[in-house]
FIKE-525784 format. One record per residue: x, y, z of N, C-alpha, C, O in turn; residue in one letter; chain. Coordinates in Angstrom, 1 decimal, padded with zeros to 4 digits. Layout:
- n.c1	n.c2	n.c3	ca.c1	ca.c2	ca.c3	c.c1	c.c2	c.c3	o.c1	o.c2	o.c3	type	mol
- X	Y	Z	X	Y	Z	X	Y	Z	X	Y	Z	A	A
...
This chain:
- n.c1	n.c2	n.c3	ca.c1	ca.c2	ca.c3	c.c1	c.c2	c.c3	o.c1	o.c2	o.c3	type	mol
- 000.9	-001.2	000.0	000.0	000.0	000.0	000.9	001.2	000.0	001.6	001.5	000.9	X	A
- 000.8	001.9	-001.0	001.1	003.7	-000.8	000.5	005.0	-001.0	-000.7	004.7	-001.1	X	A
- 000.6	006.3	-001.3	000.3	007.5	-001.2	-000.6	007.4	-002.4	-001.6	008.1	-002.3	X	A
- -000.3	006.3	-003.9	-001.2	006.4	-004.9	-002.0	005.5	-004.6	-003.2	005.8	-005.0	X	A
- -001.9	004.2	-004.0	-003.2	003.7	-003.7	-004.4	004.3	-002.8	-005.6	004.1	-002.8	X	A
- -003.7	005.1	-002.1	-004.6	005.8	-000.9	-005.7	006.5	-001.7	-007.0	006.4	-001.6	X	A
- -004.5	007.6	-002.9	-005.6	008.1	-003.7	-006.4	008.0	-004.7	-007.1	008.9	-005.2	X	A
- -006.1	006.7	-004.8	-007.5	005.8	-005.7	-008.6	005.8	-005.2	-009.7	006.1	-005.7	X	A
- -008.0	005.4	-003.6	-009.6	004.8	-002.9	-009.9	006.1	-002.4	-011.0	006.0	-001.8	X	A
- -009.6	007.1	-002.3	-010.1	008.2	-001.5	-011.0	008.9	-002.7	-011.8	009.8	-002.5	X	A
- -010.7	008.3	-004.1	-011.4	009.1	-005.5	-012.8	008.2	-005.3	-013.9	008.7	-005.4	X	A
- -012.6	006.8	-005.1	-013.7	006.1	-004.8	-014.9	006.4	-004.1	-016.1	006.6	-004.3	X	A
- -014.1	006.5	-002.8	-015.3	007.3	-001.7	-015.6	008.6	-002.3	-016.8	008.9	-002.4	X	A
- -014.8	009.5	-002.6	-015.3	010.6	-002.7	-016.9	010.6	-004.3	-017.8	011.3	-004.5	X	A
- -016.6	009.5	-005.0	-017.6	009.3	-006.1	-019.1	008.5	-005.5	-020.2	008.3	-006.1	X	A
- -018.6	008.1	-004.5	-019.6	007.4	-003.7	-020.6	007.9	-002.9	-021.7	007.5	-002.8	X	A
- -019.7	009.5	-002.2	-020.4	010.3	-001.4	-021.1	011.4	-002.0	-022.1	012.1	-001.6	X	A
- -020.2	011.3	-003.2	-021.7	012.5	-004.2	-021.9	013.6	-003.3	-023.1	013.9	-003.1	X	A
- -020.6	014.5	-002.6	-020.8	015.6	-002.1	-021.7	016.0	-001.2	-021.9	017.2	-000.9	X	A
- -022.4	014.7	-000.8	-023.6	014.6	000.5	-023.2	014.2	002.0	-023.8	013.7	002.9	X	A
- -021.5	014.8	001.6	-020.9	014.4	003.4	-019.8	014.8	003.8	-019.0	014.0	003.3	X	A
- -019.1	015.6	004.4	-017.7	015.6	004.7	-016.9	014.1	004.8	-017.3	013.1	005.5	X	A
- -015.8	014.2	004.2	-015.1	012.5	004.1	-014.2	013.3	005.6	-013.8	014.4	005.7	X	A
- -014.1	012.4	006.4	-013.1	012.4	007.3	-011.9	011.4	007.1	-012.2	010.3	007.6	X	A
- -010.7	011.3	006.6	-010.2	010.2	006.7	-009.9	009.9	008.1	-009.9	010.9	008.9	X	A
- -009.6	008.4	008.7	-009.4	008.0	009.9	-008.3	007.4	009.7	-008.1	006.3	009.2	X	A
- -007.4	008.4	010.3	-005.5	007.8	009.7	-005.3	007.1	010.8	-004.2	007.5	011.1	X	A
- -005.9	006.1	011.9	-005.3	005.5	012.7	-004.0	004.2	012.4	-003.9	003.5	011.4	X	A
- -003.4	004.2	013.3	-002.1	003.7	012.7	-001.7	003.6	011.3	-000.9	002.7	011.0	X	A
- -002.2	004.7	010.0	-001.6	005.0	009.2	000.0	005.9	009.6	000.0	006.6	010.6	X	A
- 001.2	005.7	008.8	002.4	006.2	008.9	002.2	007.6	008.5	001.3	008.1	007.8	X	A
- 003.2	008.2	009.3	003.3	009.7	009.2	003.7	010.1	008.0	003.6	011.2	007.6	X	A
- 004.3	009.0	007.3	005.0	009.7	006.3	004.0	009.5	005.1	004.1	010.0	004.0	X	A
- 002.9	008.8	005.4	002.0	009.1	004.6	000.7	010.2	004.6	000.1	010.6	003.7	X	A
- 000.7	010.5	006.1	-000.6	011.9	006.3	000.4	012.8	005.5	000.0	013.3	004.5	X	A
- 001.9	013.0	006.1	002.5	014.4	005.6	001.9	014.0	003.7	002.0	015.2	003.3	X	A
- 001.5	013.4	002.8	001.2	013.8	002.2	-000.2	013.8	001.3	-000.3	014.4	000.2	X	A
- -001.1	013.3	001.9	-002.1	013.6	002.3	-003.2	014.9	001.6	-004.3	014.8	001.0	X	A
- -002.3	016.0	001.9	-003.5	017.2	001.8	-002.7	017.2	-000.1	-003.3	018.0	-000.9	X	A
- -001.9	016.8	-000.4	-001.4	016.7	-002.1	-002.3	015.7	-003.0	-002.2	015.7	-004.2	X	A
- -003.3	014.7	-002.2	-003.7	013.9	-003.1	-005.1	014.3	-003.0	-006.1	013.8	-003.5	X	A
- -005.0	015.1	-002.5	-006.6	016.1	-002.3	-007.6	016.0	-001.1	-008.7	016.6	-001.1	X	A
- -007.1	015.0	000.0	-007.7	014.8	001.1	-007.7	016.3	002.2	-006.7	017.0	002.3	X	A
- -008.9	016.6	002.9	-008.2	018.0	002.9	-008.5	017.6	004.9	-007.7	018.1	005.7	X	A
- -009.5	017.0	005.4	-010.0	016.3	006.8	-009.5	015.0	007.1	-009.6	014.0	006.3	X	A
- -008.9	014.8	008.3	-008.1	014.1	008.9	-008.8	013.4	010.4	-009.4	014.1	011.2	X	A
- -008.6	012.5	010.5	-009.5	012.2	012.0	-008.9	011.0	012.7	-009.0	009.8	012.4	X	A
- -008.0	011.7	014.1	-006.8	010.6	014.9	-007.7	010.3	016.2	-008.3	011.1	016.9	X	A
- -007.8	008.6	016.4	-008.2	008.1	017.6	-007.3	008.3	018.5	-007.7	008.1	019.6	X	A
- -006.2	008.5	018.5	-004.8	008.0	019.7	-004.5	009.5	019.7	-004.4	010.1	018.7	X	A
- -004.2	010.2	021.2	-003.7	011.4	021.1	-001.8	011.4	021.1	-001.0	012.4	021.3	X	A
- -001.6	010.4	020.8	000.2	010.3	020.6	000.1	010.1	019.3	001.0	010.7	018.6	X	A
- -001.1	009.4	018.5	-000.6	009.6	017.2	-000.6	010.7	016.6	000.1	010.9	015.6	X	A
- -001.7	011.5	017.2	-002.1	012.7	016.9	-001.0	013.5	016.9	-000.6	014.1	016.0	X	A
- -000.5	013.4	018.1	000.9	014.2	018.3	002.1	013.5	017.4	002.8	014.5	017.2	X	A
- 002.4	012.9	017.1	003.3	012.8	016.4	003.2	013.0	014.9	004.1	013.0	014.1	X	A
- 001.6	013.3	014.4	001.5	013.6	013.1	001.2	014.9	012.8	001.1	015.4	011.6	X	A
- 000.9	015.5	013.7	000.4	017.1	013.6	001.4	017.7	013.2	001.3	018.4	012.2	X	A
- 002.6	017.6	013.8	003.4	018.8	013.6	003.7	018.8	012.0	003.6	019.8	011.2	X	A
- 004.0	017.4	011.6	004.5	017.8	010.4	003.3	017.9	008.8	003.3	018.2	007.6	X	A
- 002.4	017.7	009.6	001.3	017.7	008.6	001.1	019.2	007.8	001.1	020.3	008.4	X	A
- 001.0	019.0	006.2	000.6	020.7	006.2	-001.0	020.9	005.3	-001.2	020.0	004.4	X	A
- -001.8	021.8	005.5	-002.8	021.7	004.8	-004.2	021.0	005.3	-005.3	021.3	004.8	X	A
- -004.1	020.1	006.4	-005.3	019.5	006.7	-006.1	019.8	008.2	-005.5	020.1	009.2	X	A
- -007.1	019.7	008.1	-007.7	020.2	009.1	-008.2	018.7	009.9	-008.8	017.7	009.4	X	A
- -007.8	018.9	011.5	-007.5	017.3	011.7	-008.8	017.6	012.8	-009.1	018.5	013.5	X	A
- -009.3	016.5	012.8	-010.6	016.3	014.1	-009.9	015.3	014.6	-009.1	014.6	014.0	X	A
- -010.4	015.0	016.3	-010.4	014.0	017.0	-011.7	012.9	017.3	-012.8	013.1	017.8	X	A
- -011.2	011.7	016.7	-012.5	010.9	017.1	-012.5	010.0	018.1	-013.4	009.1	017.9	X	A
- -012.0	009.9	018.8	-011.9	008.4	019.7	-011.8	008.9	021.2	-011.4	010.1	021.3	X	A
- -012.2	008.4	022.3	-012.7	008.9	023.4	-011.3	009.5	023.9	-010.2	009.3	023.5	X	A
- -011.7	010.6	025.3	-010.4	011.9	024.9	-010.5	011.8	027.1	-011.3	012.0	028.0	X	A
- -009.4	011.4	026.7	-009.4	012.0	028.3	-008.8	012.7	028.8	-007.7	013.2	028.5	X	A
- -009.4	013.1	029.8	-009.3	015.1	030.2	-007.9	015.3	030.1	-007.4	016.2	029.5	X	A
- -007.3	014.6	030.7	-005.6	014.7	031.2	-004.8	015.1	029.7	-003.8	015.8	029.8	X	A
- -005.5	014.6	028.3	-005.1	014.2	027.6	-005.4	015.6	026.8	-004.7	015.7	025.7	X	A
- -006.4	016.7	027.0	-006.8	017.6	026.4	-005.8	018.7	025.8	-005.8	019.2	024.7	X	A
- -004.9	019.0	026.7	-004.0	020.1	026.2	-003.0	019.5	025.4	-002.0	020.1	025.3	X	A
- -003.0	018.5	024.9	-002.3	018.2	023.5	-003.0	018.2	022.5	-002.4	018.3	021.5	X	A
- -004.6	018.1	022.4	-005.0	018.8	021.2	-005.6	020.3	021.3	-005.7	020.8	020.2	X	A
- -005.8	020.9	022.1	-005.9	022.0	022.2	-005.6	023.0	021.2	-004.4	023.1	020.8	X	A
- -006.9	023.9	020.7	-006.0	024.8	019.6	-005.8	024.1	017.8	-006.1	024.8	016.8	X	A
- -005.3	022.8	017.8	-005.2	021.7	017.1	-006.3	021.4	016.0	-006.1	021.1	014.9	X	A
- -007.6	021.3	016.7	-008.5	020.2	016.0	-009.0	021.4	015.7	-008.7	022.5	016.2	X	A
- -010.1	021.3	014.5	-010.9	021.7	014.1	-012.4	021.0	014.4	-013.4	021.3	013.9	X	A
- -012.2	020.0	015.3	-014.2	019.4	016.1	-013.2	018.3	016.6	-012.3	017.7	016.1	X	A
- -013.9	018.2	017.9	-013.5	017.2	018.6	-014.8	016.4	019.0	-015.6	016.8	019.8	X	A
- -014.9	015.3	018.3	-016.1	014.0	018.3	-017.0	013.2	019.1	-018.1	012.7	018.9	X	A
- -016.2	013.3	020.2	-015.9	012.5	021.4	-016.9	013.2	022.8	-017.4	012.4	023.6	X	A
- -016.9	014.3	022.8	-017.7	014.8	024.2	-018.6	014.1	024.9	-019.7	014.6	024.8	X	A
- -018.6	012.8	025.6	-019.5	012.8	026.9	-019.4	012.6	028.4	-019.8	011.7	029.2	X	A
- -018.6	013.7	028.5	-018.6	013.9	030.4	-018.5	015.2	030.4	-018.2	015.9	029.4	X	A
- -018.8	015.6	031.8	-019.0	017.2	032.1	-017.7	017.5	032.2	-017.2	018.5	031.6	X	A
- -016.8	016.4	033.1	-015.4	016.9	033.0	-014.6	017.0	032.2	-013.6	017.4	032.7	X	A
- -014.7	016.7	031.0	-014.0	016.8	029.7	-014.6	018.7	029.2	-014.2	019.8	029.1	X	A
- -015.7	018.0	029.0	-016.3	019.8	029.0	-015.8	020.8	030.0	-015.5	021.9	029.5	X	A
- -015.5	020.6	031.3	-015.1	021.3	032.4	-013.6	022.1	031.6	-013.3	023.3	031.5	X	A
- -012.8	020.7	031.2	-011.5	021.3	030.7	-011.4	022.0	029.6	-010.6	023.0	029.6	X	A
- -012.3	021.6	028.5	-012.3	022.4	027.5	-012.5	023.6	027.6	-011.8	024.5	027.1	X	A
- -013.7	024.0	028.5	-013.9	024.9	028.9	-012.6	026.5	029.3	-012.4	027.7	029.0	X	A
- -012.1	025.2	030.3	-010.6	025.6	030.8	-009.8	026.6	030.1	-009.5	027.8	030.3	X	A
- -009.6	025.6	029.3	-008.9	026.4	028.7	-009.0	027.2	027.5	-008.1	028.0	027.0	X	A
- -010.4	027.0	027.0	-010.7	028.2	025.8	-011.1	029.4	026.3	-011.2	030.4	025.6	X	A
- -011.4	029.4	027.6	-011.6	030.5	028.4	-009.5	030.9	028.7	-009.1	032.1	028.5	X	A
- -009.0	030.3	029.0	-007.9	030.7	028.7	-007.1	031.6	027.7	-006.4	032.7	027.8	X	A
- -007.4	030.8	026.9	-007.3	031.4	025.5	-007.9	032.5	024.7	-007.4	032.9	023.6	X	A
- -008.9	033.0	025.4	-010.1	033.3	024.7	-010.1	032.8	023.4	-009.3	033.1	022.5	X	A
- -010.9	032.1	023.3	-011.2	031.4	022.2	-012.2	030.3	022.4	-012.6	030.0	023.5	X	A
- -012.8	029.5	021.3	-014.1	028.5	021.8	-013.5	027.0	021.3	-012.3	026.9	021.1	X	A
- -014.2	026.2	021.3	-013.5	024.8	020.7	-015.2	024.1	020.3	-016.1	024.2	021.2	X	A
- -015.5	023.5	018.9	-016.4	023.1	018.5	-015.9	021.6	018.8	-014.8	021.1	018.5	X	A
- -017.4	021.1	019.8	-017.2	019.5	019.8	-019.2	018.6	019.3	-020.3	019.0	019.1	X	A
- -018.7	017.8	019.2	-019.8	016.7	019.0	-020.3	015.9	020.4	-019.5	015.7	021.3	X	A
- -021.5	015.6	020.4	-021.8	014.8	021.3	-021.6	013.4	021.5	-022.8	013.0	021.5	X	A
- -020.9	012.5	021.7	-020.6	011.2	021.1	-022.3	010.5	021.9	-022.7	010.9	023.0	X	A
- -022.9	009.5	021.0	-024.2	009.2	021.8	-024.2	007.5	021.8	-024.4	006.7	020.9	X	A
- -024.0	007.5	022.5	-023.8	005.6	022.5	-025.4	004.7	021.8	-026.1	003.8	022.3	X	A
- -025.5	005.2	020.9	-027.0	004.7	020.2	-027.7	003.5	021.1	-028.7	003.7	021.8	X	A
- -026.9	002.0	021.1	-027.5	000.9	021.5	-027.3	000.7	023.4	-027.5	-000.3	024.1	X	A
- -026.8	002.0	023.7	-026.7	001.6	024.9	-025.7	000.9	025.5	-025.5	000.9	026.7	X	A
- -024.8	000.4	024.7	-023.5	-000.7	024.7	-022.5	-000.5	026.4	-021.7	000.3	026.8	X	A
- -023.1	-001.4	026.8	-021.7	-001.1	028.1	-020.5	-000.9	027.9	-020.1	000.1	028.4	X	A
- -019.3	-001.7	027.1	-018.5	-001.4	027.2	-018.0	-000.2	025.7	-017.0	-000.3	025.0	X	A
- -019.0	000.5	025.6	-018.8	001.4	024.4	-018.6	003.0	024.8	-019.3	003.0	025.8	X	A
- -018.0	004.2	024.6	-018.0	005.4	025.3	-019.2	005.6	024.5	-019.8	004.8	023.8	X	A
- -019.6	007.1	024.8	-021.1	008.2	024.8	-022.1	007.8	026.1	-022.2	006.9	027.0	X	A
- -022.6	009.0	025.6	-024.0	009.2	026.9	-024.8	008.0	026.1	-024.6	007.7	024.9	X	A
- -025.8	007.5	026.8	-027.0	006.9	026.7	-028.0	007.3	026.1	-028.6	008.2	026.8	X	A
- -028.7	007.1	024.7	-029.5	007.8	023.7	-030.5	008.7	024.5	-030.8	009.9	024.1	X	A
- -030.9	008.1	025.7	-032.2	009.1	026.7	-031.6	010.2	027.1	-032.2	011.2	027.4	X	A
- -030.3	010.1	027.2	-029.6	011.4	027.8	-029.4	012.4	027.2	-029.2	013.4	027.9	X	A
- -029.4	012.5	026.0	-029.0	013.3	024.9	-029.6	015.2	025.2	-028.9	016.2	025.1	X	A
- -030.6	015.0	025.4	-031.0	016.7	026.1	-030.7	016.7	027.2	-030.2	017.8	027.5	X	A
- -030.7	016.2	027.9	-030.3	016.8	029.9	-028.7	017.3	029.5	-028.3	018.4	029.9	X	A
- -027.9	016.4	028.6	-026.6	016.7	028.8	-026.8	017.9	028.2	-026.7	018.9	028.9	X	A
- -027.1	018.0	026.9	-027.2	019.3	026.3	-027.5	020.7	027.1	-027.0	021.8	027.0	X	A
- -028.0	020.3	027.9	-028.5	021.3	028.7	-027.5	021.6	029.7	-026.9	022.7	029.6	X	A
- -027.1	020.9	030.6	-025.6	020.7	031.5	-024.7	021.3	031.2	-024.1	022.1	031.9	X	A
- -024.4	020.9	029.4	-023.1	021.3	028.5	-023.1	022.6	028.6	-022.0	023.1	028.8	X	A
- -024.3	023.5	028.5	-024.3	025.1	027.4	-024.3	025.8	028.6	-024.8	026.9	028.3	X	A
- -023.9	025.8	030.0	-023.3	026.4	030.7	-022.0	026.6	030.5	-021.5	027.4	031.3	X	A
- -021.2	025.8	029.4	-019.8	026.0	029.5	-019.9	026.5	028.2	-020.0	025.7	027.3	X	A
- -019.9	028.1	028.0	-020.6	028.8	027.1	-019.2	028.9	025.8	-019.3	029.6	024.8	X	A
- -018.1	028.2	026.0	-016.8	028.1	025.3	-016.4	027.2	024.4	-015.6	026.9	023.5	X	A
- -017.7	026.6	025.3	-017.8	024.6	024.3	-018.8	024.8	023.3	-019.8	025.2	023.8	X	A
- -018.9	024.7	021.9	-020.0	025.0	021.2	-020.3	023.5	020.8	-019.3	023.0	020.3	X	A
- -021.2	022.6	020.9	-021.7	021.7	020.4	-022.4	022.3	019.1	-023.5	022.9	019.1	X	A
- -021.7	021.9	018.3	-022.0	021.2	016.5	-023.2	020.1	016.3	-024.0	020.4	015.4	X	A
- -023.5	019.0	016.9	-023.6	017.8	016.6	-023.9	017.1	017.2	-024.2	017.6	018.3	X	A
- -024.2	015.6	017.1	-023.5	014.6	017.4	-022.8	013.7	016.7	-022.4	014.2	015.6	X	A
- -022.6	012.3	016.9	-021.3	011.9	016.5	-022.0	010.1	017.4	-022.4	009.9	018.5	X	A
- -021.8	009.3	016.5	-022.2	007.8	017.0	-021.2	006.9	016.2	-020.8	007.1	015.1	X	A
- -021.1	005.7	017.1	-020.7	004.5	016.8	-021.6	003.1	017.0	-021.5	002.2	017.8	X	A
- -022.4	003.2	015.8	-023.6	001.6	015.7	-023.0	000.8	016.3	-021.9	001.1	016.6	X	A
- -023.5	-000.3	016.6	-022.8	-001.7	016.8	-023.2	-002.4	015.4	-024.0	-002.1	014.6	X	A
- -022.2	-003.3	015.6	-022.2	-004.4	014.0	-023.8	-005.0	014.4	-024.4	-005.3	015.4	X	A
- -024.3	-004.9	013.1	-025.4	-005.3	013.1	-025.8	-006.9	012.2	-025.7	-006.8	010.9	X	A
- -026.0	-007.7	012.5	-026.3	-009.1	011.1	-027.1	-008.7	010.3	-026.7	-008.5	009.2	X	A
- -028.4	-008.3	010.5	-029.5	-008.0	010.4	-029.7	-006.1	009.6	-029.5	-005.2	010.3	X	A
- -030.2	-005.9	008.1	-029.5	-004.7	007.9	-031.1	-004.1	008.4	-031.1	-002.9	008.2	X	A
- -031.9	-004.5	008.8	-033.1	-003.6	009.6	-032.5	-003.2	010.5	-032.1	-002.0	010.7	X	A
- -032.3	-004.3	011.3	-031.4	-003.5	012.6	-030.2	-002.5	012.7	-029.8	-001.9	013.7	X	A
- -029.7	-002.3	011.6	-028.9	-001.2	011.5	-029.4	-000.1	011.1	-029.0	001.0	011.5	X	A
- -030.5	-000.2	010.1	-031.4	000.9	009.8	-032.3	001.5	010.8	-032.6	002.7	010.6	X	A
- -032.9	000.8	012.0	-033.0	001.1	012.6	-032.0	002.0	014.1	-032.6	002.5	015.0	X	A
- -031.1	001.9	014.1	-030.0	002.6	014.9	-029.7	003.9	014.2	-029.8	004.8	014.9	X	A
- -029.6	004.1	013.2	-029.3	005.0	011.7	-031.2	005.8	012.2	-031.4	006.9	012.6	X	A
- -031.7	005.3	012.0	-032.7	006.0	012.0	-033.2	006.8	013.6	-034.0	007.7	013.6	X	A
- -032.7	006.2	014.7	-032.8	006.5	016.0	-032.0	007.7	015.9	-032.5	008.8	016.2	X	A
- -030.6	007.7	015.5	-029.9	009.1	015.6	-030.1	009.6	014.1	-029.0	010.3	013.9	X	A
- -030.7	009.7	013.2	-031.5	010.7	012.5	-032.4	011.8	013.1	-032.4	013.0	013.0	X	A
- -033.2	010.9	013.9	-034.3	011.7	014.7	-034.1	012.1	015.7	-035.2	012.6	016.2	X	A
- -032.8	012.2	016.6	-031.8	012.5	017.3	-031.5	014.0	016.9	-031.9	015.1	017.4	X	A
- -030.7	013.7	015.8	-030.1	015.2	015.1	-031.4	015.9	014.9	-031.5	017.0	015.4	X	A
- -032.4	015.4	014.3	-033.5	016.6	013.7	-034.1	017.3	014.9	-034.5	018.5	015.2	X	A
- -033.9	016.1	015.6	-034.8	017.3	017.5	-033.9	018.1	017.8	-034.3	019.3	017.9	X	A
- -032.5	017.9	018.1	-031.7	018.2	018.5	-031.0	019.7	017.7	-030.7	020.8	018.2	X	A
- -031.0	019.2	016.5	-031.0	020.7	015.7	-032.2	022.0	015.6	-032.2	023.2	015.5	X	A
- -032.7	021.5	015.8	-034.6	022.0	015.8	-034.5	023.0	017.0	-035.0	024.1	016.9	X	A
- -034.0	022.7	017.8	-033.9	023.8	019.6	-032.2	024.2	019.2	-032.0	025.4	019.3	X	A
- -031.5	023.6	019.0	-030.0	024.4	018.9	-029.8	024.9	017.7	-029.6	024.0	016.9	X	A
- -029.8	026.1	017.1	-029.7	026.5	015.8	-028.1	026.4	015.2	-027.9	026.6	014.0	X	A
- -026.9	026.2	016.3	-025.5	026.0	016.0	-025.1	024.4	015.6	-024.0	024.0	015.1	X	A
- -026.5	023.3	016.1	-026.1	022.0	015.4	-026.4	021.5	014.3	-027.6	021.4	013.8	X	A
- -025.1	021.0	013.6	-025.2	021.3	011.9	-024.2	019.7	011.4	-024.1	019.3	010.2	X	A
- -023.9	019.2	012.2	-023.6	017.8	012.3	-023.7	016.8	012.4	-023.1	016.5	013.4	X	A
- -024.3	015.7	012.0	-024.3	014.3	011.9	-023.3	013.6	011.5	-023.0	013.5	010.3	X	A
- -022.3	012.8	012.9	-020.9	012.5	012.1	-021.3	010.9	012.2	-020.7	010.4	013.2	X	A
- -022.1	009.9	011.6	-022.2	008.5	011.7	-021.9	008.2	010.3	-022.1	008.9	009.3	X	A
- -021.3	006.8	010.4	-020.6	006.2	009.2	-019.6	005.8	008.9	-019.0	006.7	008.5	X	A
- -019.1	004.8	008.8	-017.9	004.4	008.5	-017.8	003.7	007.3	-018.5	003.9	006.3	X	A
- -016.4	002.3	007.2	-016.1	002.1	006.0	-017.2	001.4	005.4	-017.9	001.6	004.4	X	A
- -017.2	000.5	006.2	-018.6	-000.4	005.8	-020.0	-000.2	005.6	-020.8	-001.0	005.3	X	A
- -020.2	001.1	006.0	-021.8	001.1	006.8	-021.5	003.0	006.3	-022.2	003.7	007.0	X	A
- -020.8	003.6	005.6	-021.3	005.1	005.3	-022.0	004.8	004.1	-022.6	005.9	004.2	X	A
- -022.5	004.4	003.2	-023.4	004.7	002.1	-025.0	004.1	002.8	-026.0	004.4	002.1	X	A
- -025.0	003.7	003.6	-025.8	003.3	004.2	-026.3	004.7	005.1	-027.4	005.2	005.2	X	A
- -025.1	005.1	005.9	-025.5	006.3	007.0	-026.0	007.7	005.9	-026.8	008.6	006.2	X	A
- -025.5	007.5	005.0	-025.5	008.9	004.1	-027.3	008.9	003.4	-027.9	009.9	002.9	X	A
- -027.9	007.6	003.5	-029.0	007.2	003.3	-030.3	008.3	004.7	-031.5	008.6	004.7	X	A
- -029.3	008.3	005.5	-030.2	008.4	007.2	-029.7	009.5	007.4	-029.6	009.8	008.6	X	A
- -029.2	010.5	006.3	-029.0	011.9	006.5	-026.9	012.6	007.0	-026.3	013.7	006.9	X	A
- -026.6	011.7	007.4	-025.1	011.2	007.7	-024.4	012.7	007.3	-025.2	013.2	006.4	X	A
- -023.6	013.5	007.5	-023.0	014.6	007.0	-021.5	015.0	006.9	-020.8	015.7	006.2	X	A
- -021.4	013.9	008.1	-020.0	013.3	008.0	-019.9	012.3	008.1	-020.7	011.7	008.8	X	A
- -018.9	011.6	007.5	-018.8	010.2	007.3	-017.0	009.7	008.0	-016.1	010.6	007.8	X	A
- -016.7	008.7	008.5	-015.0	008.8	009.2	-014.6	007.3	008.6	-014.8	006.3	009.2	X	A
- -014.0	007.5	007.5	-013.5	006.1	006.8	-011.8	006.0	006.9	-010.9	006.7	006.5	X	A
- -011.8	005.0	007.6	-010.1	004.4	007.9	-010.0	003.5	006.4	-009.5	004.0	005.4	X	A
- -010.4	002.3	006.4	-009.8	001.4	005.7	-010.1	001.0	004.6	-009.5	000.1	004.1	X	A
- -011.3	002.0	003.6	-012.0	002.2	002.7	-010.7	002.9	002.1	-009.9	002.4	001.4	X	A
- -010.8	004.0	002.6	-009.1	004.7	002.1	-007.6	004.2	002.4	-006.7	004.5	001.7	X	A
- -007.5	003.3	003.8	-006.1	003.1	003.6	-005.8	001.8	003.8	-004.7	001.4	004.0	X	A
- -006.8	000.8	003.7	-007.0	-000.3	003.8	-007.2	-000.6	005.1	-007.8	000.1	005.9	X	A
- -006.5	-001.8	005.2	-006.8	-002.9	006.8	-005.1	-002.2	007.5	-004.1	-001.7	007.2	X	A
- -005.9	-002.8	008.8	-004.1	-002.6	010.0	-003.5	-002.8	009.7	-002.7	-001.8	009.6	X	A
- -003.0	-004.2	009.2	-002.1	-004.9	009.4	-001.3	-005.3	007.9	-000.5	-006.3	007.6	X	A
- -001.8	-003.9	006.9	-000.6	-003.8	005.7	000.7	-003.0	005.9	001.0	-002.1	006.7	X	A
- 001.6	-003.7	004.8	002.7	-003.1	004.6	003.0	-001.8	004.0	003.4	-002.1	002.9	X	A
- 003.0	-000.8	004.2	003.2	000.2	003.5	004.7	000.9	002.9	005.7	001.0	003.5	X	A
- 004.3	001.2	001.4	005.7	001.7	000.9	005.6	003.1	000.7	004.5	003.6	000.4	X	A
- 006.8	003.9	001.0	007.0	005.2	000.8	007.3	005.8	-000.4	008.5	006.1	-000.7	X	A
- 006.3	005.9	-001.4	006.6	006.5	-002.5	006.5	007.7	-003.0	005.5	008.2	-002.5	X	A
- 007.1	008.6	-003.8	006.2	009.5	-004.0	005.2	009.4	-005.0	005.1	008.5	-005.8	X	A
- 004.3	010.7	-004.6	003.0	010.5	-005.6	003.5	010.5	-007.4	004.4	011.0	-008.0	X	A
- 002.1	009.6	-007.6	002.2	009.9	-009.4	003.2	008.0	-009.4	002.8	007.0	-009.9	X	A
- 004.2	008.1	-008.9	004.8	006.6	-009.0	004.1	005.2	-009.2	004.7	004.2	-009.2	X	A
């Protein structure tokens, strides 16, 4: 796998999405030496689960506007700080508490998503689908934090009702939820397998790892582009 296969498949999704979604790529354990080039094959949104990967690819990255998607803990906040352009992940007060922190620091605000645990999943992060307004409400005391959104992870479903129905729980999710907040403008559900499906249920952003850079556990070569 290299920089020209990436941007095959990123031409792929992008003919797939028919302009009805922001593509996030999901560079997790993709090589640095392949984001640094990245914003050249026309990818222009970037999206790190790990905040060391994060850190180790930011600096040299040029051109891309990088979100965080994978659960963010507080301790862990002032390394993306400043950094992200939407952070995905928001469900605790104390995460909000910090953000808060420090964009009141800064003056400045930081846009995040509500991550919503659709099916309830114990061992999955977000709030619990019933919670979704109380937190909202909780949240907008920390007048620094702007909630965009939200932001979900389905469970694998066998059954494609049953996933249509999860997709359709946080459709009607967003529409209430945008309906009283006039600043939420995001729906981030979808991934490699399951975004033409989310893009069906209104989806706006979509976060594809392996559609664009394949599976984990390939070999990657450093080529330059056009090779």
């Amino acid at each position: 796998m290299n920089v020209n296969d990436v941007k095959k498949n990123f031409e792929t999704v992008v003919r797939n999405v028919d302009g009805r979604a922001l593509i996030v790529a999901a560079t997790k354990t993709v090589p640095k030496f392949i984001t640094d080039k990245l914003s050249a094959i026309g990818i222009t949104d970037v999206g790190e689960n790990r905040v060391q990967e994060f850190r180790d690819k930011y600096d040299t990255s040029v051109g891309l506007n990088w979100h965080f998607i994978g659960q963010l803990q507080t301790n862990k906040v002032k390394y993306l700080f400043g950094k992200t352009v939407l952070i995905h992940s928001l469900d605790r007060e104390d995460l909000a508490a910090e953000l808060q922190r420090l964009s009141k620091r800064n003056n400045s605000t930081t846009d995040v998503l509500i991550e919503v645990n659709i099916a309830n999943e114990i061992n999955k992060g977000g709030i619990n689908k019933g919670e979704l307004f109380d937190f909202v409400s909780l949240i907008k005391k920390y007048d620094s934090v702007k909630i965009k959104g939200i932001m979900s992870v389905p469970p694998r479903a066998e059954a494609l009702d049953e996933l249509k129905g999860y997709y359709g729980e946080l459709a009607s999710l967003y529409e209430r939820l945008a309906a009283v907040e006039p600043q939420v403008k995001y729906l981030s559900v979808g991934m490699s397998e399951d975004y033409e499906l989310a893009l069906e249920f209104g989806a706006n952003i979509v976060r594809i790892g392996r559609g664009i850079f394949g599976g984990r556990s390939i070999e990657w070569e450093d080529l330059p582009i056009g090779c």
